[in-house]
N, C-alpha and C positions, 0 to 999 in steps of 0.2 A: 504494500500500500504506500503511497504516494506522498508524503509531507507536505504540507500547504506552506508557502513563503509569505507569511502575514506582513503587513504593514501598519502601518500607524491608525490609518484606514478602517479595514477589513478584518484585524485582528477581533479578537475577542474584548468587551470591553473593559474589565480590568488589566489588560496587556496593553491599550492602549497608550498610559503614561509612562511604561514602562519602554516601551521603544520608543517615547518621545523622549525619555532619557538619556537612549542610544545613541541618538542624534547629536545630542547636546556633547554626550561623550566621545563619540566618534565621528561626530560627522556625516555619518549614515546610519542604516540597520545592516548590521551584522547579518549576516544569514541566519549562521546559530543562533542568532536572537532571533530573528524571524519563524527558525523553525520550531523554539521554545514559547513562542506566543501563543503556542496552543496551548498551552497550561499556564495559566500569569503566576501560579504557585513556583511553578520550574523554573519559570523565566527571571521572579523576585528572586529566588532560591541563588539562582547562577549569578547575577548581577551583584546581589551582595559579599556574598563568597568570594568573588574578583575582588570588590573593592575591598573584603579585610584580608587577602592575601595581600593584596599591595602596601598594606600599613603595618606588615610583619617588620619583624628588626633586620628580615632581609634586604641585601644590596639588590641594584640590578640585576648583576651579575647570577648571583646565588637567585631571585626568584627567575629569571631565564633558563636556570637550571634546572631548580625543580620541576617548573610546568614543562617542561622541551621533554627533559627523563621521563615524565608521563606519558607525554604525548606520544613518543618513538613508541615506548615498550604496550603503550594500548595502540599503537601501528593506528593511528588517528591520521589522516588524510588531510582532513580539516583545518587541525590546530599546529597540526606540525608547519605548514605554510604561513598561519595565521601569526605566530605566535616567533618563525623567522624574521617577519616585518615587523614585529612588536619591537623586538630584541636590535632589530634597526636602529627605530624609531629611536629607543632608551640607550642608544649607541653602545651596545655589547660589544665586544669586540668580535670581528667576527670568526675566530678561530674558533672560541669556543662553541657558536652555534653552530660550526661545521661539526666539530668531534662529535655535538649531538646526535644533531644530523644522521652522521655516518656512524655512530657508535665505535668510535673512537675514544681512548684517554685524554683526558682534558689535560694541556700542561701543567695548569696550577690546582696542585699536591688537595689542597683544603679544597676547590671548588669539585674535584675528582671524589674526594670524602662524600658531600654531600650528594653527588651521581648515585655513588655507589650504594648512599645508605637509603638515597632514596628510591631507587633501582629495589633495594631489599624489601623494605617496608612495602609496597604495592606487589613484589613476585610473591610476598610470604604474608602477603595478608596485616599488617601489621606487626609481626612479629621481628625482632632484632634478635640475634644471638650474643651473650655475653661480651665476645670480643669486637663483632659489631658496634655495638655501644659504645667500648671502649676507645676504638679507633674514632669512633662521630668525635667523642670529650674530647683526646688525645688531638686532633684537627684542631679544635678551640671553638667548638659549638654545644651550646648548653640544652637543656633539656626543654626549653622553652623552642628552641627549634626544631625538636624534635617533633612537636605539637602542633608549630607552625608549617611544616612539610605537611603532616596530614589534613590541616586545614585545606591545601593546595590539592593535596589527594580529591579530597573532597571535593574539590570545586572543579577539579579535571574530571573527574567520574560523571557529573552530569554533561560536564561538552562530550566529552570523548564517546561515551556511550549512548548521547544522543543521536551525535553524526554518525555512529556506526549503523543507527537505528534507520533516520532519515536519510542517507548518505547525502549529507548539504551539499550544497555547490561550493566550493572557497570563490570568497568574494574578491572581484575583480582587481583591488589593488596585492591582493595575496597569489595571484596566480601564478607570477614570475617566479615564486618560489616552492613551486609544487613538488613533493612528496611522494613516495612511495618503499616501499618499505626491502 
C-alpha cells in the first residue's frame, strides 16, 4: 500500500501545524514528514525527539555520528542521504561522513568509540557488555551519553522504520547524495 505525501493542505488536521512547522524549520516539508502526517501523534513524536537530540551535550560531530550509525546499520535509504546534507549543512567534516557512509573506521579514536558503542546498543538491543562500557568511560563519555544515544535511537526508529515502511522518496535537495547499502 501506497503512502500518501501530505501537505500543509490535505494533511490530517492536527498535522497541519505541525508541517507548518517544517516549513519554518526547513524551509519545506520533508517527505518523512509528509509521510508521518498521517499520524500527527508520529509526526509530534518524530519532531520532538529531533529537537531534544539536538540539545544533547553532543557536538556536531558526535550527533552526525550517532544518527549516520543508525541510519547505515537500519540500511535507511532515506536518512542516510538526508542526514549526508545535514552533516553538510552543520559542516562535519567530510571524512567522517564518508567512513559512515562506507563503514569504514572513523580517524578520531573517541568519535570511533561512540560508532562502535552505538553500533552495539541498537545490534544488541540495548545491551552493552562490561568492557563495552568501559571502553565508552575510558573514551571520556559519561553515562549521560549513554542515555542520550538512545534518545537518538529513539528518534531514528521512527524515521528509519517509517521509510522502510513507506519507502519515501529522498527529497530533492538530498538526492545528490543517494545511498545504498
Amino acid at each position: 500500500m501506497k503512502f500518501e505525501l501530505y501537505n500543509q493542505h490535505n494533511a490530517p488536521k492536527d498535522s497541519q501545524p505541525l508541517l507548518e512547522k517544517s516549513i519554518k524549520e526547513f524551509g519545506m516539508i520533508p517527505n518523512l514528514h509528509a509521510v508521518l502526517a498521517e499520524s500527527p501523534a508520529a509526526l509530534e513524536a518524530y519532531q520532538f525527539l529531533h529537537q531534544l537530540f539536538q540539545q544533547t551535550s553532543f557536538d556536531k560531530d558526535e550527533i552526525t555520528v550517532v544518527w549516520q550509525t543508525i541510519n547505515v546499520e537500519h540500511e535507511c535509504h532515506y536518512c542516510v542521504p538526508a542526514h549526508t546534507g545535514i552533516a553538510n549543512m552543520m559542516k562535519v567534516d567530510q571524512d567522517i561522513t564518508d567512513a559512515l557512509r562506507n563503514r569504514r573506521e572513523i580517524a578520531n579514536n573517541k568519535l570511533q568509540v561512540l560508532h562502535l558503542t552505538t553500533l552495539a546498543l541498537v545490534r544488541n538491543r540495548g545491551h552493552l557488555s562490561e568492557q563495552q562500557q568501559a571502553g565508552f568511560f575510558a573514551a571520556g563519555y559519561q553515562r549521560r551519553h549513554l542515555l542520550e544515544i538512545i534518545l537518538g535511537i529513539s528518534q531514528k526508529v521512527i524515521s528509519n522504520y517509517t521509510n522502510h515502511q513507506a519507502d519515501t522518496p529522498v527529497d530533492k535537495p538530498f538526492q545528490k547524495f543517494a545511498w545504498n547499502k
